[in-house]
C-alpha positions as CSV (number, residue, x, y, z in Angstrom):
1,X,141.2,25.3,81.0
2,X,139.1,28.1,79.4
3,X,137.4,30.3,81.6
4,X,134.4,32.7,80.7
5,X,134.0,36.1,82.6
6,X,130.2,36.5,82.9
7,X,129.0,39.9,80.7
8,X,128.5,42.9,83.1
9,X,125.4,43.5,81.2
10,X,124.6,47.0,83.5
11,X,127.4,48.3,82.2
12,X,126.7,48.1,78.7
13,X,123.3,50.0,79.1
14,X,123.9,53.1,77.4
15,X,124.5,56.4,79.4
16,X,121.5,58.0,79.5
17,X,119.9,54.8,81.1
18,X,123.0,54.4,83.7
19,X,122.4,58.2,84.6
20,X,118.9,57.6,85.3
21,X,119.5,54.8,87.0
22,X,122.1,56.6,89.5
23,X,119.5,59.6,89.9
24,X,117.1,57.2,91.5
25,X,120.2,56.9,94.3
26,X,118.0,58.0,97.3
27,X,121.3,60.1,99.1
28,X,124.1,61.6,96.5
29,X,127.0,60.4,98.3
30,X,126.0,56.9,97.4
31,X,126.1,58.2,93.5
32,X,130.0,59.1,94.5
33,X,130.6,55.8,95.5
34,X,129.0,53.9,92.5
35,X,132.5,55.4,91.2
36,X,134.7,52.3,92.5
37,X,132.7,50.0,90.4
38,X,134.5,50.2,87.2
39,X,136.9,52.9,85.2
40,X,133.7,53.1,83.0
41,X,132.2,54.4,86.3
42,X,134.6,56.4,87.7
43,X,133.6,59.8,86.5
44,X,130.0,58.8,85.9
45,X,128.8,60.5,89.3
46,X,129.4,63.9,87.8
47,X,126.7,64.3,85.3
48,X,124.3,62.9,87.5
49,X,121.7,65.6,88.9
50,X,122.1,64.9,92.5
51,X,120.5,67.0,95.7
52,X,123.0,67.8,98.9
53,X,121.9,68.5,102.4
54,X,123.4,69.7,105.6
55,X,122.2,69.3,108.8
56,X,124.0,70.8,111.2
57,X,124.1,69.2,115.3
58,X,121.5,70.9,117.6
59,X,124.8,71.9,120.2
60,X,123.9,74.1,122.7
61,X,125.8,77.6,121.4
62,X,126.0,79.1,125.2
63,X,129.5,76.6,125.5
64,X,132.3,77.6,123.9
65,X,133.4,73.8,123.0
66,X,130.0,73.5,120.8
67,X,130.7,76.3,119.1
68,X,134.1,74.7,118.0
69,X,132.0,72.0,116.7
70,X,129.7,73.6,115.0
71,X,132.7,76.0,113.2
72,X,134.0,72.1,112.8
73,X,131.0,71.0,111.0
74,X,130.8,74.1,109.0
75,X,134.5,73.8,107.7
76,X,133.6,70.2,106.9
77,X,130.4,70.9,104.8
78,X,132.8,73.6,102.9
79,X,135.2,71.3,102.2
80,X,133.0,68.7,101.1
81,X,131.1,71.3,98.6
82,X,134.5,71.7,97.5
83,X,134.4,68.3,95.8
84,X,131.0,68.8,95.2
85,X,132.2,71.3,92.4
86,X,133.0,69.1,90.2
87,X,129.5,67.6,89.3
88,X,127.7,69.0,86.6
89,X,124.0,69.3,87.8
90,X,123.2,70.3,91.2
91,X,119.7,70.8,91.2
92,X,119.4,71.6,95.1
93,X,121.4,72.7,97.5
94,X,119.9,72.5,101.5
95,X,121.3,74.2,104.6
96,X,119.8,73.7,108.4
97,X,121.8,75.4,110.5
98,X,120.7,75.3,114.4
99,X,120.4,79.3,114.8
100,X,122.4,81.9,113.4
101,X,125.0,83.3,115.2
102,X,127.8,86.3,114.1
103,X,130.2,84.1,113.3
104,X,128.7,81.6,111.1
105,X,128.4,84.7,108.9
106,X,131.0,84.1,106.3
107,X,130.3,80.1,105.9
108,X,126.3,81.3,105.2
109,X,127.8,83.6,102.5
110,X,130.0,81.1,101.2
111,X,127.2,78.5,100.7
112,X,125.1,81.4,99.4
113,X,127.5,81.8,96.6
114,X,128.0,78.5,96.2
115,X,124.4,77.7,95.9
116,X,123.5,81.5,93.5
117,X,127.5,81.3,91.6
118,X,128.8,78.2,91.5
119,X,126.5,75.3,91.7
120,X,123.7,77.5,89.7
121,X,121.3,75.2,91.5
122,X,117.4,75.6,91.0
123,X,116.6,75.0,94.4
124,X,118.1,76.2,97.3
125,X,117.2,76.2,101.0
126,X,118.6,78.0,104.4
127,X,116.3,77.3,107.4
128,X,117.4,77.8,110.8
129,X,115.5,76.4,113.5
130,X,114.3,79.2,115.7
131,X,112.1,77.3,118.4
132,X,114.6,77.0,121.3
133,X,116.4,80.5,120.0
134,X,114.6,83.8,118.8
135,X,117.1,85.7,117.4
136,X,117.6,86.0,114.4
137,X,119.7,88.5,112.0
138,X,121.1,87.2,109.2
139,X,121.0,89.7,106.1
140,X,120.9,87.9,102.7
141,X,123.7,88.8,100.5
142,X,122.7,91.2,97.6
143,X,124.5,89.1,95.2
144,X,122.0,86.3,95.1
145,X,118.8,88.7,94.3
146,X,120.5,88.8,90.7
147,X,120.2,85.3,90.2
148,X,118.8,83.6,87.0
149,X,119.1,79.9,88.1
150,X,116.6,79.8,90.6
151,X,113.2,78.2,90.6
152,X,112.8,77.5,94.4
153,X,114.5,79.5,96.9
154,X,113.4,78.6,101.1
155,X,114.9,81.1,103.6
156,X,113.5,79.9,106.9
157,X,113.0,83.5,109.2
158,X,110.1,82.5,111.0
159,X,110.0,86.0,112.6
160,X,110.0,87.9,109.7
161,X,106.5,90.1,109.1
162,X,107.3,92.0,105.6
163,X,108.9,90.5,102.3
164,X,109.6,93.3,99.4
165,X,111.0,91.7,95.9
166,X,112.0,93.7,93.3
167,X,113.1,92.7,89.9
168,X,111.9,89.0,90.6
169,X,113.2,86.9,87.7
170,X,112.5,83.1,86.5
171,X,110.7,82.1,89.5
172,X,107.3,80.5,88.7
173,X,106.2,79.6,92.2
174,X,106.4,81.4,95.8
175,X,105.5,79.3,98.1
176,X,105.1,81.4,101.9
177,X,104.0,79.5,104.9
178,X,104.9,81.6,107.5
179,X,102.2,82.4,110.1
180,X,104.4,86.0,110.9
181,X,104.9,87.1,107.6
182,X,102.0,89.7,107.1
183,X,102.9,91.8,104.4
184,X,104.4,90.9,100.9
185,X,105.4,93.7,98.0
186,X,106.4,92.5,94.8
187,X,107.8,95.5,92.3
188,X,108.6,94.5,88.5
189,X,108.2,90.9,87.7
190,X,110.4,89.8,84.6
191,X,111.6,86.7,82.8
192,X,114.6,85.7,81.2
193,X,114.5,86.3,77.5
194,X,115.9,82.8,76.6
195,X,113.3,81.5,78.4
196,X,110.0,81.3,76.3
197,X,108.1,78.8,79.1
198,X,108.4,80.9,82.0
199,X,105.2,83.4,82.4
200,X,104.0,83.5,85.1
201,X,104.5,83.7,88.8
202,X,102.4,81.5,91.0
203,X,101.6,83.0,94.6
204,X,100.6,81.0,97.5
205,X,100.6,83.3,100.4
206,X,97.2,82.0,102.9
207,X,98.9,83.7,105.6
208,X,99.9,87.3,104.5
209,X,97.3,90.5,105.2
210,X,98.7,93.3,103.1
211,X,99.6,92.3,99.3
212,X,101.4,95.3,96.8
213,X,102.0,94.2,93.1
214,X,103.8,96.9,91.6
215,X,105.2,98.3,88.2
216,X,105.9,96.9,84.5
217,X,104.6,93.5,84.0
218,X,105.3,93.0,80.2
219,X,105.0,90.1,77.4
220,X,102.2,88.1,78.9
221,X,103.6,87.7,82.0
222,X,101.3,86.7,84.7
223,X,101.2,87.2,88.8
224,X,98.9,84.4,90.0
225,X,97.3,84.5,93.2
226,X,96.6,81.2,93.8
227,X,95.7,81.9,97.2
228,X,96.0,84.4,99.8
229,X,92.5,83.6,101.9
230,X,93.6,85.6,104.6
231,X,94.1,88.8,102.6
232,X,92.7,92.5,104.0
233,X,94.4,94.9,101.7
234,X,95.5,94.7,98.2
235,X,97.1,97.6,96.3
236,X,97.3,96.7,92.6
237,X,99.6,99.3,91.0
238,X,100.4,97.4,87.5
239,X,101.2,99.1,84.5
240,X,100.8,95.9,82.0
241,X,101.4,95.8,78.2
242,X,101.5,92.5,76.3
243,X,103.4,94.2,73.3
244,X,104.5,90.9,72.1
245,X,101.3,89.3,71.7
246,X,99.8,88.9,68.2
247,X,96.9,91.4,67.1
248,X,96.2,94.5,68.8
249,X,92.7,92.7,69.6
250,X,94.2,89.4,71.0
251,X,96.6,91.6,73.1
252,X,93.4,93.4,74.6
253,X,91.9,90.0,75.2
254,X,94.7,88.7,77.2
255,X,95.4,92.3,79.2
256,X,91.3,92.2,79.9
257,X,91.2,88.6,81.0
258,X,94.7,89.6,83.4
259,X,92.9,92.4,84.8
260,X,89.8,90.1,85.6
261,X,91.9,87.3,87.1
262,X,93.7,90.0,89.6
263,X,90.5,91.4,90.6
264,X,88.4,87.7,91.0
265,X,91.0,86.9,93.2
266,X,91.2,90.0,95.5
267,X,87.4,90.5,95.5
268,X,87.2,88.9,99.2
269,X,89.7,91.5,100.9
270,X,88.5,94.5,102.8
271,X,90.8,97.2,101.2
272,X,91.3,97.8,97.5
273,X,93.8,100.0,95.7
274,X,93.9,100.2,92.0
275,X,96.8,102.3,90.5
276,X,96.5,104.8,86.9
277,X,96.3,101.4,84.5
278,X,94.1,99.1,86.4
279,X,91.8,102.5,87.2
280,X,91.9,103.0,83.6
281,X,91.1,99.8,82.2
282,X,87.9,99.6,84.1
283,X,86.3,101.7,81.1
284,X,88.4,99.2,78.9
285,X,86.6,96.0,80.2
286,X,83.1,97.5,80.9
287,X,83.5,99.1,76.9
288,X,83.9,95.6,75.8
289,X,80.9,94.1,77.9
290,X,83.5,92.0,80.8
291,X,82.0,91.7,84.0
292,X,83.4,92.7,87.5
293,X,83.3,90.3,90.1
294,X,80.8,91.0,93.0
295,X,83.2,91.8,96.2
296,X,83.4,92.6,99.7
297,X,85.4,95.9,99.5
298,X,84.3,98.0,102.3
299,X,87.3,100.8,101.2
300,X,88.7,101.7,97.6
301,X,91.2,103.5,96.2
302,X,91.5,104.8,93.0
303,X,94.8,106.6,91.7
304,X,93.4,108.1,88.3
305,X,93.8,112.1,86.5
306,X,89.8,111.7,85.9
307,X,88.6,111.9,82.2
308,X,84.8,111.4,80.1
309,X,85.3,107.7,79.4
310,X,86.7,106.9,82.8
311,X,82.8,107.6,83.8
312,X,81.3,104.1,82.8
313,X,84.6,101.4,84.1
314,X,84.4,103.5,87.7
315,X,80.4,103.7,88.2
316,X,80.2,99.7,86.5
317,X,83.1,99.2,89.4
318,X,81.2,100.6,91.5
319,X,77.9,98.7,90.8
320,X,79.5,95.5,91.8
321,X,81.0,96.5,95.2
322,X,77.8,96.4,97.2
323,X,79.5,96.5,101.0
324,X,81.7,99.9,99.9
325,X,81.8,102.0,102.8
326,X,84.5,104.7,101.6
327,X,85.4,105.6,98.4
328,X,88.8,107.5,97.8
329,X,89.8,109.2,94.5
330,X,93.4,110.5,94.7
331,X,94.2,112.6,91.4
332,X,97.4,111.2,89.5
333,X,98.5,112.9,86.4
334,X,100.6,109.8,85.6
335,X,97.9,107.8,84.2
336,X,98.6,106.1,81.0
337,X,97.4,108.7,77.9
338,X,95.1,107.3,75.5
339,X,94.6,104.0,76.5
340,X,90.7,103.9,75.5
341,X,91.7,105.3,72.2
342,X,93.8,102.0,71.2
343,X,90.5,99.9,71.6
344,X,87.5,102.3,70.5
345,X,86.9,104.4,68.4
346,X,85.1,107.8,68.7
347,X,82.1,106.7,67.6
348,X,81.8,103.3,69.8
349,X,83.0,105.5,72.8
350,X,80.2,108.2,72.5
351,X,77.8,105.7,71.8
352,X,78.4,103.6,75.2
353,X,78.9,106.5,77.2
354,X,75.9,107.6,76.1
355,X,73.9,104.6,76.7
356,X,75.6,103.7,80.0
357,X,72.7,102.7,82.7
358,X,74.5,104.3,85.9
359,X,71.8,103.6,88.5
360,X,72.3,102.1,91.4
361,X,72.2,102.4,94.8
362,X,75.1,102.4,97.1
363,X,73.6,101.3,100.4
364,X,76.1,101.5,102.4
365,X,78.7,104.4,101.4
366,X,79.5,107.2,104.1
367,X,82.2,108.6,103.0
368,X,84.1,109.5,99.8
369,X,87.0,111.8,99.6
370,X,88.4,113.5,96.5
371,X,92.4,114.3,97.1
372,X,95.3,116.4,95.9
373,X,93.2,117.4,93.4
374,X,94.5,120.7,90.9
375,X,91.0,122.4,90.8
376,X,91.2,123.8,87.3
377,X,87.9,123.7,85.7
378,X,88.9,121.6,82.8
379,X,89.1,119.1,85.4
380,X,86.1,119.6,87.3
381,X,83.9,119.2,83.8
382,X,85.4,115.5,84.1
383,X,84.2,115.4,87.8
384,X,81.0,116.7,87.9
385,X,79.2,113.5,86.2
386,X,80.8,111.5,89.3
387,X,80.1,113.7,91.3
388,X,76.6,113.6,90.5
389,X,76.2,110.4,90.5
390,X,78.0,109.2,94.0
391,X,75.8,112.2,95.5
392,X,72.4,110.5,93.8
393,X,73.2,107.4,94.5
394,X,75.2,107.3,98.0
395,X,72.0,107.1,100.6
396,X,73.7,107.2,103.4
397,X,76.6,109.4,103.2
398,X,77.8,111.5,105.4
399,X,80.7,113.1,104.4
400,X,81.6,114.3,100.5
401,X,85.3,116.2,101.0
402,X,87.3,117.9,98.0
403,X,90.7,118.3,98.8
404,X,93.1,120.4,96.5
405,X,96.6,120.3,95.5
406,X,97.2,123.8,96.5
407,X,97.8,126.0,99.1
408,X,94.7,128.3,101.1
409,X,96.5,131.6,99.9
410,X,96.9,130.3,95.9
411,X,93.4,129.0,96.0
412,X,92.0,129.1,92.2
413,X,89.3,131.2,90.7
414,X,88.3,128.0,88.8
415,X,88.4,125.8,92.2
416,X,85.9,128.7,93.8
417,X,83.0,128.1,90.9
418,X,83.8,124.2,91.3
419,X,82.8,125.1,95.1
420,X,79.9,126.6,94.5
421,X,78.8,124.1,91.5
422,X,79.4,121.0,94.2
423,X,76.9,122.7,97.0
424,X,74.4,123.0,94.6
425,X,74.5,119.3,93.7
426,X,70.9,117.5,94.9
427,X,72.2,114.7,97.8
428,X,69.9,111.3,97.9
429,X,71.6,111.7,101.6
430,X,69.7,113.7,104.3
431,X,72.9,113.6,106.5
432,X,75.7,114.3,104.2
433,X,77.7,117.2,104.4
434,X,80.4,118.8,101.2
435,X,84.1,120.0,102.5
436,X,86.3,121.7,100.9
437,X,90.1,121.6,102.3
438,X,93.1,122.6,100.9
């Protein structure tokens, strides 16, 4: 008698199709075992992207049996990731420890490495759970903050009130939660320069109060603040250049529409603080006719070395922050040099400086403060039209101070005449009063 062996008919679906079929696997270890199934199978599992998690056991760590359980369980998650090598993709790795403790210390750099070195994942996650225990200490290893794989990273430190990145790479999305964490600096964005898709850097932070974005940002690459509702102060210190973007005219489209993005979506916080570019630029976007977002700034700061065609971006600026109560101008020789000149010419500049309608009247600013300023009187030409104008226009101020870069005995000649030019200055202000300090 003949018999027929029925056609496994799953098998001969081609690999692509059996992969997919395997990642819809909802727990990894169930991938492994689809291994049993057939020789064809048995080394399927690996190229399968699969996620792992650990949980660990909520033991009491005051007995000194639970903590041999819980060393127990960690030695058996490392041995198990020691299999887990051998896949190709592991897209995310997740760790839950119950709290952190001294000696867990060199299994969380382990799976650290294993997560940032080895595996390479995209995502990875290590949350303790801090509701029963506090403490919390746990200093993430500096070799994962040079890591190009990751998309998604979760470190769960519920207690933790101030997040500084520097040099962030790759990572389109931060995601923060946290009801503690208050204040969040991020210094040099980058991206990888094999990869052409990854511009931008998505923020959701509804929680934090303080925000600093600092230093280069470079071939249209954005920081998005997609929200931060609970925001007070904001320090934009950017220095951005889209060198790589077409025409010097679409490059100044893109840098002016950045600039307006950053500013639209700060305009609700209480405290502004614009570094030497974004200062700059003002002229930049009011020169080309751009709009500034009406705000609720009650204090600003603006890092600038003042010159003529700074004049129209500040006072435009100005215009639209109605609720400014003090205005700070700190005097910082590191501005960018020249930036009006790569836009406008002579010509358009004079003309729209000329033309530039600079009346309005700010209702409720009391104080304003010029600092670490050089007091030479090629400065102080630059000044004066400010100067003027704050003093015309600020109704209710009561305090104008000048405060120089110098000390009382090396006061200079030039800084005396700028003195005496500032008193005579007409004040719209019955109550306001000029200092001088040094």
């Amino acid at each position: 008698m003949e018999i027929l062996m029925a056609k496994d008919r799953l098998t001969d679906l081609p690999e692509l199709i059996l992969l997919h079929i395997l990642s819809m696997l909802p727990d990894s270890k169930q991938v492994v075992r689809t291994s049993a199934l057939s020789k064809q199978w048995r080394f399927l599992w690996k190229s399968v992207p699969v996620s792992l998690d650990f949980h660990f056991p909520k033991y009491p760590y005051e007995s000194k049996i639970n903590k041999k359980k819980i060393l127990a369980f960690a030695a058996s998650t490392n041995r198990e990731l020691h299999y887990w090598r051998s896949c190709e993709k592991i897209q995310a790795f997740r760790v839950f420890p119950y709290i952190y403790k001294d000696y867990l210390t060199e299994h969380l750099d382990f799976w650290v490495h294993f997560a940032t070195n080895i595996a390479h994942v995209e995502e990875f996650t290590l949350q303790f759970d801090q509701k029963i225990y506090p403490e919390f200490a746990y200093l993430f290893p500096q070799f994962a903050c040079t890591n190009t794989s990751l998309r998604k990273l979760v470190l769960g430190s519920p207690n933790l009130e101030c997040l500084e990145l520097d040099k962030v790479c790759g990572i389109r999305r931060l995601d923060i939660s946290s009801l503690k964490l208050r204040k969040l600096i991020i210094t040099n964005y980058e991206t990888e320069s094999d990869d052409e898709h990854v511009h931008w850097l998505e923020i959701f932070a509804p929680y934090i109060r303080h925000l600093e974005l600092l230093g280069f940002c470079c071939d249209e690459i954005r920081l998005q603040l997609r929200n931060v509702a609970s925001l007070v102060t904001a320090v934009l210190s950017l220095n951005v250049n889209f060198f790589e973007v077409g025409d010097e005219q679409d490059k100044l489209d893109k840098e002016c529409r950045y600039l307006q993005e950053l500013l639209h979506s700060v305009a609700h916080v209480k405290n502004l603080e614009l570094g030497p570019w974004c200062t700059e630029f003002l002229s930049v976007l009011e020169l080309k006719g751009r709009l500034f977002p009406q705000s609720s700034w009650q204090f600003l700061k603006l890092n600038t070395a003042l010159e003529q065609l700074d004049f129209p971006g500040i006072c435009s600026f100005l215009q639209s922050s109605l609720d400014l109560e003090t205005l700070v101008i700190d005097w910082n020789d590191h501005k960018p040099k020249g930036l009006l000149s790569r836009y406008t010419n002579e010509d358009e500049q004079s003309r729209r400086f000329g033309a530039h309608n600079v009346n309005c009247s700010l209702l409720h600013l009391k104080t304003i403060k010029f600092i670490n300023f050089y007091g030479q009187l090629s400065e102080s030409k630059f000044v004066l039209p400010l100067v003027k104008y704050l003093l015309k226009n600020a109704t209710v101020l009561k305090k104008f101070v000048l405060s120089g870069k110098f000390k009382w005995s090396d006061v200079p000649r030039d800084y005396v005449k700028m003195e005496q030019e500032f008193l005579s200055i007409p004040r719209s202000s019955p109550h306001a009063s000029v200092v001088f300090s040094y």
